[in-house]
N, C-alpha and C positions, 0 to 999 in steps of 0.2 A: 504494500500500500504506500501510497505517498506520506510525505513528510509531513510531520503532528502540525506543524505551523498553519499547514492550507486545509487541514484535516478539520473538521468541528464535530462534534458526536454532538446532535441535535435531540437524541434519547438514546437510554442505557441500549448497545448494541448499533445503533445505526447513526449511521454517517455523512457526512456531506461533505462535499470538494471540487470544487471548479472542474480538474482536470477529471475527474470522473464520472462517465455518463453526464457532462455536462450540467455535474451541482445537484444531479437528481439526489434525493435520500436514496441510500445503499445498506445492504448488510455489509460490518466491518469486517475488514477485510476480503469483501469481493468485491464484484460490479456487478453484483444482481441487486437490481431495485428493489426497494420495500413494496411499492405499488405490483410489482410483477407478481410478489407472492401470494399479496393479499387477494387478487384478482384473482391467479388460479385455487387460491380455496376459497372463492366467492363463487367460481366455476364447476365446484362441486370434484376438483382434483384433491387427493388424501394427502396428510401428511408424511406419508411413508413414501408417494412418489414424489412427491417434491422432493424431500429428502434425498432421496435417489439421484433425479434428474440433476439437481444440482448440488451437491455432494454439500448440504447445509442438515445441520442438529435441529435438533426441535427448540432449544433453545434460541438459534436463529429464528426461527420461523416464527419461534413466539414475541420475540424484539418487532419483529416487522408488522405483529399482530397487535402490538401493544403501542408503537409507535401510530396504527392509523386511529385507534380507541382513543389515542391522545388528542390527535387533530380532529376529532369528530368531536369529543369535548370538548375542544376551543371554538369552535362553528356556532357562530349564531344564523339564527335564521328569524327571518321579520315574516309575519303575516299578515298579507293585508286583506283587513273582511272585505267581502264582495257586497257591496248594496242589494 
């Protein structure tokens, strides 16, 4: 992985860095996206092929799970009544 300087761990486990994936959040120490994971087990893909496919722990898996739980509770959402 690149140098702690351009590195920011934005939550326990996941990472951000210009020169990687273009600043996207990552699992530390790869370049697979947090988004990528959460999506294929939004996708109804298992934990065990994930795991597989991308040779990541469940405790990875679960930083990337935990990193989207996070920004979902930063989200506000306005509603506006209909007349």
């Amino acid at each position: 992985m690149a140098s702690t300087e351009q590195t920011s761990e934005i939550y326990p486990g996941i990472v951000v860095d210009a020169r990687i994936m273009q600043g996207m959040p990552v699992i530390k120490g790869t370049r697979i996206p947090a988004q990528l994971i959460v999506g294929q087990l939004a996708g109804g893909e298992s934990v065990e092929a994930i795991m597989e496919a991308y040779r990541l722990t469940q405790e990875q898996i679960r930083a990337a799970l935990g990193y989207a739980a996070d920004r979902l509770a930063a989200e506000v959402v306005y509603v506006v009544p209909t007349a």
